[in-house]
Each structure stands twice: as C-alpha cells, then as structure tokens.
C-alpha positions in Angstrom: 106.0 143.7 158.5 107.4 147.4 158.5 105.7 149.2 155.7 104.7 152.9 155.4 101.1 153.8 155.3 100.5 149.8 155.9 96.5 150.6 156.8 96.3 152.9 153.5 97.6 149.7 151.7 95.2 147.1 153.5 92.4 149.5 152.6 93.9 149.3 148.6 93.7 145.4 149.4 90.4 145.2 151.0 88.6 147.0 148.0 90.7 144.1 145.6 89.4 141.6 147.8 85.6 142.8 147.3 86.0 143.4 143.6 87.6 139.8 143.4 84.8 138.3 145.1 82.0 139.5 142.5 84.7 138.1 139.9 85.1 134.9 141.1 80.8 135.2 142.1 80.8 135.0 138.3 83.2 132.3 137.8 81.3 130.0 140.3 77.8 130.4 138.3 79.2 130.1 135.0 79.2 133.6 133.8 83.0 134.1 133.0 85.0 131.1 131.4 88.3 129.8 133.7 90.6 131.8 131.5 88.8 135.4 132.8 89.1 134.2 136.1 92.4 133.3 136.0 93.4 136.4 134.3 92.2 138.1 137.4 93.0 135.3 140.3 96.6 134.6 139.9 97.2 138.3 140.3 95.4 137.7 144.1 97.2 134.5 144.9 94.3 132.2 143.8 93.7 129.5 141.4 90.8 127.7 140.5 92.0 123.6 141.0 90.7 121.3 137.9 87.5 121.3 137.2 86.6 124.8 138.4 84.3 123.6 141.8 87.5 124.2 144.5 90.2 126.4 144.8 94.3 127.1 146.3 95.2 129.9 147.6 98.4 130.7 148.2 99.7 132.7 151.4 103.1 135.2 150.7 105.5 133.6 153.8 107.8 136.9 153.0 110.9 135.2 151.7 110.0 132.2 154.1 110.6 133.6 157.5 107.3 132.9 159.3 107.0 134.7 162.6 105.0 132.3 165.0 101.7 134.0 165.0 101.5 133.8 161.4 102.0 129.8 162.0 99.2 130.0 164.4 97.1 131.6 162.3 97.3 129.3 159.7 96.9 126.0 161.8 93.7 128.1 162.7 93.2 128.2 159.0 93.2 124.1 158.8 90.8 123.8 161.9 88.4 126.2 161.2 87.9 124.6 157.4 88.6 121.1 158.1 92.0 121.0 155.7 94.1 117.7 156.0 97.5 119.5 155.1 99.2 122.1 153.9 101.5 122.4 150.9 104.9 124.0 151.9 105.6 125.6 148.4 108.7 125.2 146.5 108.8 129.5 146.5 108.7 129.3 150.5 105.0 129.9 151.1 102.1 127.9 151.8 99.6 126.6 149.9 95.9 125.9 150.9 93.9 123.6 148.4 90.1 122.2 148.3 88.4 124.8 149.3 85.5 126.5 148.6 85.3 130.1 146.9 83.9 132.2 150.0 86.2 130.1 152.1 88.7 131.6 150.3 87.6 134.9 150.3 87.8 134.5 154.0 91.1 133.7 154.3 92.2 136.1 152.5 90.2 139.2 154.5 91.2 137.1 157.7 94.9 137.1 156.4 95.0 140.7 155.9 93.9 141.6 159.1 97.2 139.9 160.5 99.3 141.8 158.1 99.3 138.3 155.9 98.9 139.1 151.9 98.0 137.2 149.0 98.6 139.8 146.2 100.9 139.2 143.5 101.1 135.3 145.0 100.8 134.7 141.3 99.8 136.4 138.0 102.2 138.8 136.0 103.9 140.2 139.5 107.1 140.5 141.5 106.9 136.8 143.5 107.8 135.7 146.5 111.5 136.6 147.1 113.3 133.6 148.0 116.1 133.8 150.9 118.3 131.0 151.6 116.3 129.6 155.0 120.0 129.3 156.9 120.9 132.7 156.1 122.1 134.0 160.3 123.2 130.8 161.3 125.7 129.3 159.5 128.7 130.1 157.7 128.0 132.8 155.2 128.9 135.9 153.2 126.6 137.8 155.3 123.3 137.5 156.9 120.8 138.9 153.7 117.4 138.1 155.8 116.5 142.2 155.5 117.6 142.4 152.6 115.1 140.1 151.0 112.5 141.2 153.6 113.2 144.4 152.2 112.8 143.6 148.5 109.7 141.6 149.5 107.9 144.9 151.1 109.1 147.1 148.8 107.2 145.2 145.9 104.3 144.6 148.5 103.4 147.7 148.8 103.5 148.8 145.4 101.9 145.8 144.1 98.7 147.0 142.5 100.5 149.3 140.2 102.5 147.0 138.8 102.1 145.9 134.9 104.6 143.1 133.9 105.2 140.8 131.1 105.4 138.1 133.3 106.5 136.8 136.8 109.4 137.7 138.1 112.1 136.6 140.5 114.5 137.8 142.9 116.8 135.7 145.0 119.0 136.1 148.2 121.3 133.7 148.5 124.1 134.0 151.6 127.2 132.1 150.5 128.4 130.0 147.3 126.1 126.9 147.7 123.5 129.9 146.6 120.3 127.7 148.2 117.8 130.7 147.1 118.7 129.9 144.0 120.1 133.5 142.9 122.0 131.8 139.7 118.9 130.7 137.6 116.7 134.4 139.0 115.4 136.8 137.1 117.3 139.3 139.8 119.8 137.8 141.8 121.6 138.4 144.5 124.5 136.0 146.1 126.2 137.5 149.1 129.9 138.1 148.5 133.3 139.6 150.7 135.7 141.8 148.7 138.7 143.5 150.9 136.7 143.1 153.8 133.5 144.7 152.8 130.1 143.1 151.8 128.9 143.5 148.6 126.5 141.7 146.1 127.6 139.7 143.0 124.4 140.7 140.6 122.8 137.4 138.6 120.1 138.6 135.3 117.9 136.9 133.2 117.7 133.3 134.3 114.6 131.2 134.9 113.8 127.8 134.3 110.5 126.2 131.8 110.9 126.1 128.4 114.3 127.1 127.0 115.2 127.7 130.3 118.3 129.4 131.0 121.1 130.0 133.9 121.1 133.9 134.9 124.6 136.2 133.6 126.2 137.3 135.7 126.6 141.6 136.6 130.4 142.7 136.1 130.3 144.9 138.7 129.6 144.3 142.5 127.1 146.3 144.4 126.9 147.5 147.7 124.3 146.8 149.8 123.1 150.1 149.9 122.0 149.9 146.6 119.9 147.2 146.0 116.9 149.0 145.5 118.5 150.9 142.2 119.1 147.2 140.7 115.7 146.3 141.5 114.0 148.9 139.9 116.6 148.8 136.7 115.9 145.2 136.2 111.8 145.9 136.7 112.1 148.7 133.6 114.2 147.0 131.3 111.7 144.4 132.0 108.8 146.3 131.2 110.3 148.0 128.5 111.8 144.7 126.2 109.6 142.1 127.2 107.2 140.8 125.0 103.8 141.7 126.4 102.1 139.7 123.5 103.6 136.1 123.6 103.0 134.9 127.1 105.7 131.6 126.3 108.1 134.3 125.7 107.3 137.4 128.3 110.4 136.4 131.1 113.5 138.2 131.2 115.4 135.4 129.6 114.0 135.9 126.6 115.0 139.5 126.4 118.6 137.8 126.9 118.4 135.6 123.6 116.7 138.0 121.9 119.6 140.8 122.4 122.4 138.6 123.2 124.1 138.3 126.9 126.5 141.4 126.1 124.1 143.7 124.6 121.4 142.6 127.5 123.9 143.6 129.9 125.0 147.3 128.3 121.3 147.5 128.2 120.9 146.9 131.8 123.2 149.3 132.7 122.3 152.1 130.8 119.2 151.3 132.8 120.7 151.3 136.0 122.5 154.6 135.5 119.1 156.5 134.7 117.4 155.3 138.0 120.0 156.4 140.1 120.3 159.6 138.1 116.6 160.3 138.6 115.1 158.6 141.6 116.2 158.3 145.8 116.6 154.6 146.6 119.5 154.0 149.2 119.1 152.5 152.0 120.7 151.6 155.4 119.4 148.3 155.8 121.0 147.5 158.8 120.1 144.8 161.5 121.5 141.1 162.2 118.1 138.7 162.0 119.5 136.1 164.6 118.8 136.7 167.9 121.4 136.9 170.5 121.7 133.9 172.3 123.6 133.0 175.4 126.3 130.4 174.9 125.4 126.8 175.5 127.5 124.1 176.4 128.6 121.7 173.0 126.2 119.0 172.5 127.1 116.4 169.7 123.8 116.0 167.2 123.4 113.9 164.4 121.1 113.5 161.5 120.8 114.2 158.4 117.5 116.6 159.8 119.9 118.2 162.2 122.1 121.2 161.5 124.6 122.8 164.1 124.4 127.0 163.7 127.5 128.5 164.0 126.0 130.3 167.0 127.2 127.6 169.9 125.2 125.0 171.4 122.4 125.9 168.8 120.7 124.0 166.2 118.3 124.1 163.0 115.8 121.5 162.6 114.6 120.6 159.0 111.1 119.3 159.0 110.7 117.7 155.4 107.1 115.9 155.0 106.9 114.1 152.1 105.8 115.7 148.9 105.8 119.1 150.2 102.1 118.4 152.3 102.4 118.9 156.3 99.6 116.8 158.1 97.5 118.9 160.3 97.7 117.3 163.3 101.5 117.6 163.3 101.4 121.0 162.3 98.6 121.2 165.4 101.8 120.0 167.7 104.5 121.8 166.2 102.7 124.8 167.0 102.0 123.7 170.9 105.4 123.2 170.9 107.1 126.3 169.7 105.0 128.4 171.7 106.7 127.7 175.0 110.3 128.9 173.0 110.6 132.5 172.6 114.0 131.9 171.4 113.0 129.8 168.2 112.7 131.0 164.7 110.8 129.5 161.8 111.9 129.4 158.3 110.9 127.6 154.7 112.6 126.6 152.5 112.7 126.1 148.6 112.7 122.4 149.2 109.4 122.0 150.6 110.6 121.9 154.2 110.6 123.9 157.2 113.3 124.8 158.9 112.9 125.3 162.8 116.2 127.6 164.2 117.8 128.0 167.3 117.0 125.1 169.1 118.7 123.5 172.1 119.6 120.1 171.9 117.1 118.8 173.9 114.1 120.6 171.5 115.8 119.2 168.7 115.4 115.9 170.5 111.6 117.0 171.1 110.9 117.6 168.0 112.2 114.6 166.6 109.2 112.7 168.5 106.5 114.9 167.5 107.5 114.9 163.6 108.5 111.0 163.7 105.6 110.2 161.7 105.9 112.6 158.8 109.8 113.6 159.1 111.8 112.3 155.6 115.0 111.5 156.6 116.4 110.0 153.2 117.6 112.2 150.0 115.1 110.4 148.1 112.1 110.5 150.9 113.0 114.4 150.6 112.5 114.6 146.9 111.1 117.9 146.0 107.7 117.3 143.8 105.2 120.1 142.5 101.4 119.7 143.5 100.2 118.4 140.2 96.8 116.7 138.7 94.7 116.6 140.5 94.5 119.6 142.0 97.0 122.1 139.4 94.9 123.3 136.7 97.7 122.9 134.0 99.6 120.4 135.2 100.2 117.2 133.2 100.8 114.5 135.2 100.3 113.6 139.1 103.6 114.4 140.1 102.7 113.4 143.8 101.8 110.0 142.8 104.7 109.3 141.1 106.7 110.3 144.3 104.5 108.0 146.1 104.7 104.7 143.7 108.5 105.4 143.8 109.0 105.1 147.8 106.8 102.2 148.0 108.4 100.1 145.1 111.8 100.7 146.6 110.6 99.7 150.1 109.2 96.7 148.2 112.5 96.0 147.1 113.6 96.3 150.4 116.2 99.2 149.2 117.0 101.0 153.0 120.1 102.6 152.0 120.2 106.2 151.3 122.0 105.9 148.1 119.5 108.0 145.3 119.9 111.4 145.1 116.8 113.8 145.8 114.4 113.6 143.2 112.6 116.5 141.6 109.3 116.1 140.1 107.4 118.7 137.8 103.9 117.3 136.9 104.7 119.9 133.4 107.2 122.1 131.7 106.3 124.9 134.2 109.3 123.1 136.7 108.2 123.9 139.8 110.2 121.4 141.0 113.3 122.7 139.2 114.3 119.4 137.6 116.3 121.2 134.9 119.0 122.4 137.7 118.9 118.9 139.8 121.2 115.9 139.8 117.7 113.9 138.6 114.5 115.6 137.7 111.7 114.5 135.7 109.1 116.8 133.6 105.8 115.2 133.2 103.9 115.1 130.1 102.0 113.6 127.0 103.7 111.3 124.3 101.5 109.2 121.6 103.2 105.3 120.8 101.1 103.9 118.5 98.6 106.3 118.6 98.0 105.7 122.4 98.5 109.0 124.9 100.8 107.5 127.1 101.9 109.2 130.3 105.8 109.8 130.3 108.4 111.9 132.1 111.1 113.2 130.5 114.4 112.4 132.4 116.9 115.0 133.2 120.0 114.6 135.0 123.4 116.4 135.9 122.1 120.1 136.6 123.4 121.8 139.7 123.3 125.0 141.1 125.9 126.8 143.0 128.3 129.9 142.9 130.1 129.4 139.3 128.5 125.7 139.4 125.0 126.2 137.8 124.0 124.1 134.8 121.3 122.8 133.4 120.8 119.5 133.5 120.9 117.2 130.1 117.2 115.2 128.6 118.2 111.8 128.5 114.9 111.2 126.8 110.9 109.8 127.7 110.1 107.2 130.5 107.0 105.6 130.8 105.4 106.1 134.7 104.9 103.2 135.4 108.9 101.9 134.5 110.5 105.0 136.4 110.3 103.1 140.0 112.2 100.0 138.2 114.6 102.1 136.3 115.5 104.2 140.1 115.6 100.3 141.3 117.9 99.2 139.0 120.4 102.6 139.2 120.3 102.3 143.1 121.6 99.4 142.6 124.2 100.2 140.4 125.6 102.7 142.3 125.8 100.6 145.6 127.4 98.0 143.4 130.2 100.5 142.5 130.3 102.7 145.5 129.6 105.4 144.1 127.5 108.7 144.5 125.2 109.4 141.5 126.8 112.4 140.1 130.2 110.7 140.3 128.6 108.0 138.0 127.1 110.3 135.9 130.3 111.9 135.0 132.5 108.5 134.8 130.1 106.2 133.9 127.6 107.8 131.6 127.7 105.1 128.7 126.8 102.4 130.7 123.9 104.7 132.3 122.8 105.0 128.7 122.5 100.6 128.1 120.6 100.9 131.1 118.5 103.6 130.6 117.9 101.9 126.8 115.4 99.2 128.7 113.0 101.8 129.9 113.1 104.6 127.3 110.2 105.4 124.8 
C-alpha cells in the first residue's frame, strides 16, 4: 500500500482503535444499547452478530487484490482464534465472524501493523472499491487495477474526516461485461477505447435495496488522469443533497429521483467544474499490474473453474466455496501452496470467490486436488448468498440455509446437470447478494397468512448487468422457504425439457413460468 505519511495515518488509526475499545467495553457490560455501538462500529469495520455476545469484523482486501502476505496473515488469523472459515465478501474482502470483542480488537491492531485496515469497512464511508478480479489478464479496455487501488488509498487515508449521508460506492470495471459492477455504483467507472485512447465512460447514482435503481450514465468521457476530480465531485454533491436525516433515503440515488436524472446530472457537473477550478487532483497513474511472464508453450484447460489469460500458456483459477465461507484447512493449503509461486497473484471477486492468476497448467492441475473438497463447479453450486441469521444483525432470513436445503434437494432429485442459473440470495432488502440485477434472486423476509409470520422470499428474475445491458430484475411475487427447492426442481426441469437456457425461457416463455410459479406463490 503506497500512501503518504502512512505511519502518521496508522498513528490516527491506532488512537480510533483505543477509543473503540472503551466503546465497545461499554457495549459488552451493558452500558450502551446495540444502536450506540453500532453507530460507532460499522464506521471501524465491526458489527456486533445477533444477540450482542460475538462479533464480525470485516478486513478492507483493497479492491480484492490480496498480496500473499496479507493471505498469510489471515490464515494466521483462523489458527491463532480457532475460526472454521472465512466469509469471502460479496464487496471483495473478508469477513471474520464469532468472535469475541478483545479478539477483535486484536485483529484489528495486528492488521494495522501489516498495513491491513478496517476503517470505513462499514458505517456512512467510502467502501471497498470493487475492481473486476480479471482486470490484466484478459481481453479488456484496459488494465484499471491502479486505478481502483488508487481510489481505494485515496479514501483510506482520508477516512476519518469524512461525514457522509450514507455508504458509498465506486466501481472499476475493465470491459463491457462490467463484473465490478460500475452500472448500478454510486461512482462508476467502466473502462472504454475512443480513437485509440483510453478513457472512462462515467456511471452516477445507482445502488441497489429499496427502490433500487441502475446508475446514469456521464455524457462525457474522462481521461484517466482525472479520476480523482470525479471522485471528489460525486463525494460533494453527495454531501451537499443527500438527506442526512432519513437514513432509508441518504444514497445518491435518491438525490437522482428527487432532482430528476437531467437536473442530477447539470448538478453534477457544475460540481465537477468547481473542483477542478479550485483543487490539484491529476494524476499519472501509470503501471501495468500483470507481471511479465515468459511465454509458455499452449496447454489445452478446461473447466468451468479454469480461465485461459490472454497472456500465453497462463491461467486464472476460480476457487468458489460454497456460500461464500472458505474452510480453514483448505485455506491452510492454499496458502502452502502459493508460497512456492512467486509468479501467482491473488484476487476476489464480487461473487464470493477467489480468483488465483497466472498459473501454469500444471498449478492449475494442483490446485484442483487441494480445493476438490470445497471447489463449486456448477452455476447453481456457485450461487452467490449473503451471510444472514444467524450471524447478520438485521438480516431476515438464513440466506445460507436456504442455499444449503436447495443443493441437497436437487441432489435428492438426482438433478446433475448444470442447467439453473446462479442463484442470489439476500437474507433482507439490504441485497447483498444483488438479487435485483441477477437472472434469479430472492429477498428474504416476513409475510403474515392467516395471521401466521411465515418465512418467504420474494422472487426476482430477469435483471442483468452489463455495458448498456443493466436492468433490474422484475418481483414475481412471495415463496414460502420451504417450496423454493421444489419450485427450482420443477423449473430445472422445464428448461431441460425444452433445451433451453433460463433467461431464453424467461423471455419466450414467461406465461407458462407464471402457471408454474402459481403452485408455489403466497
């Protein structure tokens, strides 16, 4: 991490850290209520789990790209507390959960001794800026890895000063298939070629929850150079239209329905003019992030796990554990493993995976054996799925579980083919999963039938993202829990009867969707 006066900004993070342990001191013997605390953990990257005796914290992978000693450090992290897993977040960081409050203030102190931070992990900050993890190695725009590492230390090291309405999100995405999501950020940026030279097509004001919303795009390109102006623009019109009062209304896209998309955007750019009228932000952020590697000789590799880079003879390896959670003991011999390759690079993803670069064939065949166990290797067995009850404070349902009774009631059914799409599973309306932007998502929650609670998941299906693609996808209305692994039965089925890929089906063949959905609906 290259960031000036980094030991005067560890100091600023150390004194946090102290004050932050009296506060949560407090929480921990009853004096403050969970709302206090929370007010003043989510800012640290910590949240209390449900019912207030253990805790997650979560650790800022800048935009994903984990240099191996960082992987070390937290595989030290699982041995030296006794942690099962950990959660590979669908922001590209990692998550630790069940642990105990000076346990976490540990990590946290240990973390920043390896230049490893926490702040603004959660809270009314600048998040985690999310990078498409392929971004150097395949086909692209451009390589926008320092960009986004960039952006990322930039808010780093101005993160205490910072007073927001809410979160807020900037994306990098590479090429057109926009896998950083850039479309549906608060700030995006998708990497684009004009007349030979590299610019960036500018996405504002989208973000997903309630009244969720794609992003507008800029009608200008920018040059690379000035990144920094649009980051700061966005930031102050942020800060000076959001609604500080009404936390379900505080993100940028509210701004945008509360102006209108054309006035939002004169807005933005009267904004924009006045930072680079009064402050300095250019930058020459030069620098390729791939390594220079020696030619190999063409190797044929398939899987759906297994990615040829456009650099030759090299691959990416996606590890996808299911749900999100990375067992220990594989992480233990990943780790082993990658220390005898200088060459490799380790990325996550906003899928919940990891993505292990520049591989030679034969470490790609490696690493298949050592992740056999956990490895997902079916769209649906790589269904993205928040962390939910039990361990989210504010989630709804158990949006792991789910996942879980869905893979074994296929199996049951003997169902092998890869035919469902990925799933993505939000345990509340908070979509973590982003089920509103998927080809099928579901949004946990409470419905009363018959004055009963019942637990239900509302459907959605037919969102995408993508260069001039995004949508949102449509409700299709309330399933009970326990009828969703039937009703994915009974479309799997369906689709293999008619050969047929599910968005294909969607489009074509949406009434008869509909009669079959009618059995399971509430």
């Amino acid at each position: 991490m290259v960031v000036e006066n980094i030991e005067r900004l560890k100091e600023i993070y150390r004194n946090e850290i102290s004050h932050f342990q009296e506060i949560g001191h407090q929480f921990v013997s009853g004096k403050i209520t969970s709302g206090e605390f929370k007010g003043v953990s989510g800012g640290m990257g910590v949240y209390a789990q449900r019912g207030g005796e253990k805790f997650m914290i979560r650790l800022r992978i800048l935009s994903g790209v984990m240099p191996l000693e960082t992987l070390e450090l937290i595989r030290d992290f699982c041995n030296d507390y006794s942690l099962p897993s950990i959660h590979l977040t669908t922001r590209q960081a990692v998550q630790l959960h069940n642990l105990a409050f000076d346990d976490v203030i540990g990590i946290m102190s240990k973390s920043l001794e390896h230049n490893l931070f926490t702040r603004g992990g959660g809270g009314n900050y600048p998040r985690n800026v999310s990078l498409s993890p392929l971004s150097g190695v395949e086909e692209e725009g451009f390589d926008v890895t320092p960009y986004a590492i960039m952006v990322n230390e930039y808010f780093v090291s101005r993160m205490s000063s910072y007073k927001l309405p809410r979160k807020f999100k900037v994306a990098f995405s590479n090429n057109s298939k926009d896998t950083a999501n850039a479309t549906i950020a608060d700030l995006g940026f998708l990497a684009v070629h004009r007349d030979g030279k590299e610019y960036f097509q500018i996405y504002l004001g989208g973000s997903l929850g309630a009244n969720g919303d794609i992003a507008l795009p800029y009608e200008a390109l920018a040059e690379p150079k000035d990144i920094l102006y649009h980051v700061e623009a966005a930031l102050r019109l942020f800060v000076a239209e959001g609604d500080f009062e009404n936390k379900a209304k505080a993100r940028m896209r509210f701004i945008v329905k509360r102006m209108g998309k054309e006035q939002f955007l004169k807005a933005y750019k009267k904004v924009l003019e006045k930072v680079k009228e009064s402050e300095v932000l250019e930058t020459e952020c030069k620098g390729d992030s791939q390594l220079k590697l020696k030619k190999l000789p063409y190797e044929r590799l398939e899987g759906r796990n297994i990615i040829a880079q456009k650099q030759e003879g090299y691959f990416s390896f996606v590890v996808h554990p299911q749900g999100g959670l990375l067992d220990t003991r594989i992480l233990n011999d990943i780790v082993s493993y990658l220390k005898k390759s200088p060459q490799v690079q380790v990325r996550l993803s906003m899928e919940e995976s990891m993505y292990i670069r520049n591989l030679t064939a034969g470490q790609v065949k490696d690493l298949l054996d050592i992740t056999k166990e956990i490895n997902q290797t079916t769209r649906l067995r790589q269904s993205i799925c928040c962390i939910g009850v039990p361990t989210c404070q504010i989630g709804i349902q158990n949006s792991q579980k789910l996942l879980n009774e869905i893979i074994s009631y296929l199996e049951d059914q003997n169902l092998k083919e890869d035919i469902l799409p990925a799933l993505h599973i939000s345990g509340c309306v908070n979509s973590c999963s982003r089920h509103q932007v998927n080809e099928i998502g579901f949004q946990g929650k409470k419905k009363r039938v018959q004055d009963v609670a019942v637990d239900v998941y509302s459907l959605y299906m037919g969102g995408k993202v993508g260069e001039e693609q995004t949508c949102l996808a449509k409700n299709y209305g309330d399933l009970p829990a326990d009828r969703i692994p039937a009703f994915l039965y009974e479309l799997a089925l369906e689709l293999k009867g008619r050969g047929l890929e599910f968005r294909e089906y969607l489009l074509h063949h949406e009434e008869q969707l509909i009669k079959i959905l009618a059995k399971y609906v509430i």
